[in-house]
N, C-alpha and C positions, 0 to 999 in steps of 0.2 A: 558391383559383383556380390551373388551370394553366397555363404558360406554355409557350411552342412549344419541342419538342423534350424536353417530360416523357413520359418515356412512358406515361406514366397518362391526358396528354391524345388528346383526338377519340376517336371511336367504336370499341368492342373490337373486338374482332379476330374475327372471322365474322361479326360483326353487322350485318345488311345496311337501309338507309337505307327509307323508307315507297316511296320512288318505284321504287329496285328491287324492292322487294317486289310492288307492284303492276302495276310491269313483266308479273316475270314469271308472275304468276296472269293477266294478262291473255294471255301468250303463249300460257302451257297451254289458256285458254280456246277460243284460237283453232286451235292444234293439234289440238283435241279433237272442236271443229268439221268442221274439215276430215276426220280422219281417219273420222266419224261417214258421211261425204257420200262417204269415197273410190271409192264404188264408183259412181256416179252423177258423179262427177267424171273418171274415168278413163272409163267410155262417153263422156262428150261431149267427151275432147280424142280419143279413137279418130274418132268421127265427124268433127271439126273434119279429121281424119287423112284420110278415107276421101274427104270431100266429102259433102254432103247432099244428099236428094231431095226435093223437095216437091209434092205432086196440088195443083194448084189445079183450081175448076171455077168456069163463068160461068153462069149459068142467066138463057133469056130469057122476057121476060115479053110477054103482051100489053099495049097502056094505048092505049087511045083507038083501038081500032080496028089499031094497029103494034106491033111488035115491037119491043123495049126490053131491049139485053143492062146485065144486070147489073155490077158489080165483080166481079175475080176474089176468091174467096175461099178463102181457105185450107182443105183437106181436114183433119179432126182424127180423124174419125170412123172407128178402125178398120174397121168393119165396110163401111162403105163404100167405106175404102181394099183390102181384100180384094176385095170386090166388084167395083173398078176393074180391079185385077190381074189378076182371074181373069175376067175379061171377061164379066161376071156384071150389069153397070149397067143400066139400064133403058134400051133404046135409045130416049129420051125427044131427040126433037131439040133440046126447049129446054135441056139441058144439055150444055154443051161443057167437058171433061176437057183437062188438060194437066200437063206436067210440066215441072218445071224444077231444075237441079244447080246447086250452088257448088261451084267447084274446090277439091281438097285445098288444106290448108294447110298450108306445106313448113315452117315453121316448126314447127306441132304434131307433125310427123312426127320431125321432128328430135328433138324434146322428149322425144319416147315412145324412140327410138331410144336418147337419152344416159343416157335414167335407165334400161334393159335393159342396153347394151350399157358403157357409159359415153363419157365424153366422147372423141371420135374424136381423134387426137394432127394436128394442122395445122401442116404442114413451112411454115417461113419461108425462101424462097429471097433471098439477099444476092448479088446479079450487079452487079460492079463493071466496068462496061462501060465508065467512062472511065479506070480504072486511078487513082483518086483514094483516097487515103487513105480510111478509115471514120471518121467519128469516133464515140465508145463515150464514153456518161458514166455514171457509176455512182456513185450516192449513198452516199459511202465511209461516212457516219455512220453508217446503219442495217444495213450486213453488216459479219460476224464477219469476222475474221480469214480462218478456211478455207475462207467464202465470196469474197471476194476476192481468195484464190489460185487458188480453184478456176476465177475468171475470167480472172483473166490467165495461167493455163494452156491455156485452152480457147480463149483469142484468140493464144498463141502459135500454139497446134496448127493452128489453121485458116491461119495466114499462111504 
């Protein structure tokens, strides 16, 4: 039996536990996933980007002698959406066309912009408009050394 502090006790040294193991085959999995789909994934944050369009049409009906409009229904049918476009639709009165946008979404734009460009650098302005000390706390346990001179240099410089 070993006792704490043999070094022969707990598990060798590269040997990794069933749950990291599983971990990470389950990570790969899902990277695997993803990068399978990236191309069908990056179109649809580009649109989320651009804003979408969508054809709906109503189409009315006779029933009992009156005219009876339908729900609007969603256009799927290329060819029909060409056909709409190019003003090509059957000028059928019982069919009424319409279109409708979602606005960009500034946040996917964003997204697409960080991972091309990288992330944009965002100045922090410090305006001391009543002339009151700053107070600065800095969790001295977790920085080096030349981390925490390099801050209490950088707070001299500024004062």
């Amino acid at each position: 039996m070993f006792v704490k502090g043999d070094k022969r006790a707990g598990r060798p040294k590269g040997k990794v536990s069933k749950e990291t193991e599983l971990r990470r085959k389950t990570e790969q999995q899902v990277k695997n996933k993803i990068l399978w789909a990236a191309h069908k994934l990056i179109n649809s944050q580009m649109n989320l980007a651009r804003g979408c369009q969508f054809l709906y049409k109503i189409e009315t009906k006779i029933e009992g002698g009156r005219e009876v409009k339908g729900k609007p229904v969603l256009v799927t049918d290329p060819e029909e959406i060409y056909k709409y476009l190019a003003g090509q639709c059957d000028e059928k009165k019982s069919t009424y066309y319409y279109i409708t946008t979602e606005k960009p979404d500034g946040k996917a734009i964003d997204s697409m912009f960080d991972r091309v460009f990288g992330k944009a650098v965002q100045a922090v302005e410090l305006d001391n408009k009543d002339d009151e000390p700053f107070e600065v706390s800095v969790d001295v346990k977790e920085a080096t050394t030349t981390q925490l001179k390099e801050m209490i240099k950088s707070l001299i410089d500024k004062s």
